[in-house]
Backbone as a chain_set.jsonl record, in Angstrom:
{"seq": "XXXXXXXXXXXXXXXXXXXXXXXXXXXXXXXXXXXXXXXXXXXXXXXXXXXXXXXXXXXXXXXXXXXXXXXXXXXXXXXXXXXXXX", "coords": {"N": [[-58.311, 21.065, 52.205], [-58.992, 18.064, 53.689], [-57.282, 14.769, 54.44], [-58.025, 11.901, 54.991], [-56.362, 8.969, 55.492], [-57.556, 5.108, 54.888], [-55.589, 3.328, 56.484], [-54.684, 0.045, 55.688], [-52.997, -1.933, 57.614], [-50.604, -4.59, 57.109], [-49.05, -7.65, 58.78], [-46.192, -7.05, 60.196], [-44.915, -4.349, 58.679], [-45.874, -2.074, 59.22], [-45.127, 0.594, 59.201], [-44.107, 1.032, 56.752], [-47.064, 0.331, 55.542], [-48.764, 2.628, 55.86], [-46.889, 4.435, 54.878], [-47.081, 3.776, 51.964], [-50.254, 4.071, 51.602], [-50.673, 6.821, 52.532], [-49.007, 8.266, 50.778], [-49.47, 7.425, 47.878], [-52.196, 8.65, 47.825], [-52.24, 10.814, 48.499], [-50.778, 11.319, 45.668], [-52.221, 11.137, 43.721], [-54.804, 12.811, 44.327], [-53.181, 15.094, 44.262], [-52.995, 14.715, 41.325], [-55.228, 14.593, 40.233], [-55.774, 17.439, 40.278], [-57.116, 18.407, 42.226], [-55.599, 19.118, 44.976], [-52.857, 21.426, 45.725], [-49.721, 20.706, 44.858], [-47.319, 22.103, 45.788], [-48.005, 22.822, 48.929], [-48.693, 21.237, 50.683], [-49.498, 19.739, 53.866], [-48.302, 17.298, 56.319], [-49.971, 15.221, 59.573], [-49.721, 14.304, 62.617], [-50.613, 12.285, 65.709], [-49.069, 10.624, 68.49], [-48.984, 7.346, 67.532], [-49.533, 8.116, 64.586], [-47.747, 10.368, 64.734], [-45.624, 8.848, 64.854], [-45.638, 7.804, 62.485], [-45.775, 9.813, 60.89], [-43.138, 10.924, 61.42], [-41.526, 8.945, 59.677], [-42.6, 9.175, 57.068], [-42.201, 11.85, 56.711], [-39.284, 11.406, 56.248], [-39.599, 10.277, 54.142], [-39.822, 11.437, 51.798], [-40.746, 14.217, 49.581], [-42.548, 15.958, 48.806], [-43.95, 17.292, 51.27], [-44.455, 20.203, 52.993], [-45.204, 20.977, 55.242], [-45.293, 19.987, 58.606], [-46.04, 18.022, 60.945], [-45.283, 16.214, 63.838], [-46.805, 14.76, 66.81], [-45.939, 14.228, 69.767], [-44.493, 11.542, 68.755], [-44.03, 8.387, 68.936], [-41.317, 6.075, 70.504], [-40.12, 4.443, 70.323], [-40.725, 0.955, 68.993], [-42.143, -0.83, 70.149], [-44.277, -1.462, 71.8], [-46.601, -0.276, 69.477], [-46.22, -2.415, 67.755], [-46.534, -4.527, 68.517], [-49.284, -4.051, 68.71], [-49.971, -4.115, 66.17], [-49.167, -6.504, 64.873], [-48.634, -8.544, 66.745], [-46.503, -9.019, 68.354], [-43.737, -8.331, 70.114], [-40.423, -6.557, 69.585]], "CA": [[-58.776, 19.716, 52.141], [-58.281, 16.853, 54.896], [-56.992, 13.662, 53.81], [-57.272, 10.876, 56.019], [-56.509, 7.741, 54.132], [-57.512, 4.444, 55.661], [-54.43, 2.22, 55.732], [-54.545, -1.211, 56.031], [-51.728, -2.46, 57.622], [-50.261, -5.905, 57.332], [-47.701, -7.936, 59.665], [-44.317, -6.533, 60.367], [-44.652, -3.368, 58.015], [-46.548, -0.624, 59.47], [-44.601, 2.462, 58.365], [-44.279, 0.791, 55.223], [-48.215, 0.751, 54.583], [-48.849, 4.105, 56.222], [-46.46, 5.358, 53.388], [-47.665, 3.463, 50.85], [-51.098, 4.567, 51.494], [-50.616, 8.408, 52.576], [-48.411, 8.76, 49.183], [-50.666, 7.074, 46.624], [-53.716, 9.059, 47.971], [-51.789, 12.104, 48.054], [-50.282, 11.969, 44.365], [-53.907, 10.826, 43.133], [-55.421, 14.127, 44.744], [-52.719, 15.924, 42.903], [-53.149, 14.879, 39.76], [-56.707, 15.175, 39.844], [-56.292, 18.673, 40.616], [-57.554, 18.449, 43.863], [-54.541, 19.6, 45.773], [-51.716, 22.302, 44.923], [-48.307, 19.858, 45.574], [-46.584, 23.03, 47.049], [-48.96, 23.525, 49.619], [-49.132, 20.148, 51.564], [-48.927, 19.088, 55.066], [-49.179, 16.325, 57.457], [-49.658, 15.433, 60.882], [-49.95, 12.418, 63.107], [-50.41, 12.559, 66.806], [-48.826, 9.73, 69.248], [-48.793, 6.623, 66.272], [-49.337, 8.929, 63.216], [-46.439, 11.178, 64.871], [-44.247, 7.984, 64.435], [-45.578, 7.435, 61.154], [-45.524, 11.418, 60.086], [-42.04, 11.39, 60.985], [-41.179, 8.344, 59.018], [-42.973, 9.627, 56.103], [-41.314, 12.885, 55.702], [-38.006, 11.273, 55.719], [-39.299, 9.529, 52.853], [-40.838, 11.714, 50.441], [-39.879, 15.342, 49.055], [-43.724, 16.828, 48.553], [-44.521, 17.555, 52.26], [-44.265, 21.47, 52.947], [-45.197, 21.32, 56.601], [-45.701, 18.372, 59.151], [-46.291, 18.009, 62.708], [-45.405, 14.975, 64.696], [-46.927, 15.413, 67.48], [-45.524, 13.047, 71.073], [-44.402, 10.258, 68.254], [-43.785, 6.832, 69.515], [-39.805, 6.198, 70.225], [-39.733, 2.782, 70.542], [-41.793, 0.513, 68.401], [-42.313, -2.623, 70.687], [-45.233, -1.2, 71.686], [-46.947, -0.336, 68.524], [-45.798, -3.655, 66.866], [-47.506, -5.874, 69.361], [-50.792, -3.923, 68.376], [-50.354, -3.9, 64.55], [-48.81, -7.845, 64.387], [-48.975, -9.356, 67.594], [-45.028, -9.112, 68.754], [-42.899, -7.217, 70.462], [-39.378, -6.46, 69.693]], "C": [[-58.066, 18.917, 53.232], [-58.689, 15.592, 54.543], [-56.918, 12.653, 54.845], [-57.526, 9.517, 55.263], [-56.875, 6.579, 55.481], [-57.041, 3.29, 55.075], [-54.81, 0.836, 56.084], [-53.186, -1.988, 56.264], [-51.619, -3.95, 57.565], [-49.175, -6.231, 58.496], [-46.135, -7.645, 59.511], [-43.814, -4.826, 59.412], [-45.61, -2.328, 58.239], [-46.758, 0.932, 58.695], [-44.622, 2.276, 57.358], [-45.533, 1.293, 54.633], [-49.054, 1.845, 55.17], [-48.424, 4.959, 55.267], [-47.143, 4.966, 52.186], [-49.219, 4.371, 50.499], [-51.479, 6.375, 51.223], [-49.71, 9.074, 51.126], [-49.29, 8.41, 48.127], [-51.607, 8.028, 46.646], [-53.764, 10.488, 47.537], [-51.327, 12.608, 46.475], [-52.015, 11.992, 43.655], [-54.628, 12.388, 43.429], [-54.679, 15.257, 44.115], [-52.883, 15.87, 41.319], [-54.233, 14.878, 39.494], [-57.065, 16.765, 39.754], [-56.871, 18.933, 42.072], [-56.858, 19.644, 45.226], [-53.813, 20.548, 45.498], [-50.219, 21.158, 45.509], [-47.482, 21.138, 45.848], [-46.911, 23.291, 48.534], [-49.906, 22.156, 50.469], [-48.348, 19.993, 52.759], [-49.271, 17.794, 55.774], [-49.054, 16.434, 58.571], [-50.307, 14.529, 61.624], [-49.654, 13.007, 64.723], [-49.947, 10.789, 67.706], [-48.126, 8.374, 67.935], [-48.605, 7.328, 65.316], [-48.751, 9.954, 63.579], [-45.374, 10.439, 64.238], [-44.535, 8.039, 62.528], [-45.686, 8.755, 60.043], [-44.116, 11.338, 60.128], [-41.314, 9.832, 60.099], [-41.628, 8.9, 57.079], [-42.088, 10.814, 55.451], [-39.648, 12.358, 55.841], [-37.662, 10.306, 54.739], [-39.374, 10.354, 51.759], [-40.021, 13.407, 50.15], [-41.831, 16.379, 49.296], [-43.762, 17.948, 50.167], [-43.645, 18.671, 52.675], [-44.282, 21.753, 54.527], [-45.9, 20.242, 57.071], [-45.566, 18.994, 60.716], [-46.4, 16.768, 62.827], [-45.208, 14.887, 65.799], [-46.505, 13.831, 69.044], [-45.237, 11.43, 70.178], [-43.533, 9.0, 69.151], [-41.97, 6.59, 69.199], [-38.865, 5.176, 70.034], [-40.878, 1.703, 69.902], [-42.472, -0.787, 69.004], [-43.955, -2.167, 71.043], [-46.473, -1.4, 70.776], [-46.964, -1.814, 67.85], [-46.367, -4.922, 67.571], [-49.296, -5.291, 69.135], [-51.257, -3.719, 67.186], [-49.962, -5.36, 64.51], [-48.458, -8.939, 65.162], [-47.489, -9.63, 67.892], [-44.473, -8.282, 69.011], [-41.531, -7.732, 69.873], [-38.168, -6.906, 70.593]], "O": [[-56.897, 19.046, 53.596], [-59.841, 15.199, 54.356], [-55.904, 12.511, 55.528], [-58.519, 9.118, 54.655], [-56.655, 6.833, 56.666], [-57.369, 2.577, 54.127], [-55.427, 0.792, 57.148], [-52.477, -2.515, 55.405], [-52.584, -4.584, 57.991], [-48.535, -5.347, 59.066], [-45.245, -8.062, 58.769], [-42.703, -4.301, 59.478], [-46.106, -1.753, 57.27], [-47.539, 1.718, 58.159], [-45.105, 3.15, 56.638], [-45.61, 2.145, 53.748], [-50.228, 1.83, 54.801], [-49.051, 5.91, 54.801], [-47.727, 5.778, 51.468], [-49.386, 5.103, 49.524], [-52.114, 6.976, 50.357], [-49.859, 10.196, 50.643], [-49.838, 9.321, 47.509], [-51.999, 8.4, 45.539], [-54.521, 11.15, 46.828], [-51.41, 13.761, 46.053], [-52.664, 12.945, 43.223], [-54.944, 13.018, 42.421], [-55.238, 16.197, 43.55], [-52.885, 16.734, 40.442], [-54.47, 15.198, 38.329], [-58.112, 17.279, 39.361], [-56.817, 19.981, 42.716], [-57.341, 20.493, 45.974], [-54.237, 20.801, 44.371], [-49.965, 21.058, 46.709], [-46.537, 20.662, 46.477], [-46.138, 23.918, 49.258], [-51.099, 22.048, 50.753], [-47.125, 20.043, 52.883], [-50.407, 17.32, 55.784], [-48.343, 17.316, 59.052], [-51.375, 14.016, 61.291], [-48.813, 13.859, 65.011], [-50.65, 9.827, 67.394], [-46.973, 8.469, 67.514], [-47.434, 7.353, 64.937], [-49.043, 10.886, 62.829], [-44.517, 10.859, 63.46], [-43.726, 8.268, 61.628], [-45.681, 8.722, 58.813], [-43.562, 11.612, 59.064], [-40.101, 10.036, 60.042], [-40.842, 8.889, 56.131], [-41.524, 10.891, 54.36], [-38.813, 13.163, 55.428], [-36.621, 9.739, 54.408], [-38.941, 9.911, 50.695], [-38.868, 13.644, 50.508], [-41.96, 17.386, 49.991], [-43.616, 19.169, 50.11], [-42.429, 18.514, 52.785], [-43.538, 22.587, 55.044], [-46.778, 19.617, 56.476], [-45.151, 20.005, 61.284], [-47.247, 16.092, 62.244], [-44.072, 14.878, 66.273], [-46.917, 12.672, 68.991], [-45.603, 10.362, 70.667], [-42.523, 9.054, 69.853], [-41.406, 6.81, 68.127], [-37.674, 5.004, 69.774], [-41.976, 1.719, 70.458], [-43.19, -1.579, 68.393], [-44.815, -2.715, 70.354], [-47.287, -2.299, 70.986], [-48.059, -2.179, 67.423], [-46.555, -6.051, 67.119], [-50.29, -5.983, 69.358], [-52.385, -3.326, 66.887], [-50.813, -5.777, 63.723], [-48.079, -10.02, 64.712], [-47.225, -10.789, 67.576], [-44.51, -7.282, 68.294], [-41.333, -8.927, 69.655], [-37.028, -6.524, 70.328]]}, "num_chains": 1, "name": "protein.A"}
C-alpha cells in the first residue's frame, strides 16, 4: 500500500503538520487492518526528505525510510510554506 497523506500545513510549523498528518493516517490504516505496523516505511525526496527525516526521529513504528537530498537549511522551505525566511 502507498500512503500519501495530504497535509495541510499552517504558518511556522511545517514538520509539525507533516507529522501530525503522516502519523494519524498511518495509525488509522493500522488499526483498520490495512497495514502490518512491522512492515512500514517512508520516504520523502528533497522537502519530504527533510520531513522523512524529522519524522523518524519522532516516532518508533517506521521499519525503513529513505530521505532522499533532504533540505539542510530551512530558510528556504519556510519562505514557501509561511512567507519568511530565517
Amino acid at each position: 500500500m502507498v500512503f500519501v497523506p495530504d497535509i495541510w500545513y499552517t504558518t511556522a510549523t511545517p514538520v509539525k503538520n507533516a507529522y501530525d498528518y503522516v502519523v494519524s493516517g498511518t495509525r488509522a490504516l493500522i488499526k483498520q487492518g490495512f497495514i502490518d505496523s512491522t512492515k512500514i516505511g517512508i520516504q520523502g525526496q528533497s522537502w519530504g526528505g527533510y520531513q522523512t527525516a524529522y519524522i523518524i526521529t519522532q516516532t518508533k513504528p517506521v521499519c525503513r525510510s529513505l530521505g532522499g537530498a533532504p533540505v539542510v537549511k530551512c530558510s528556504v522551505p519556510m519562505v514557501a510554506y509561511d512567507g519568511r525566511a530565517e
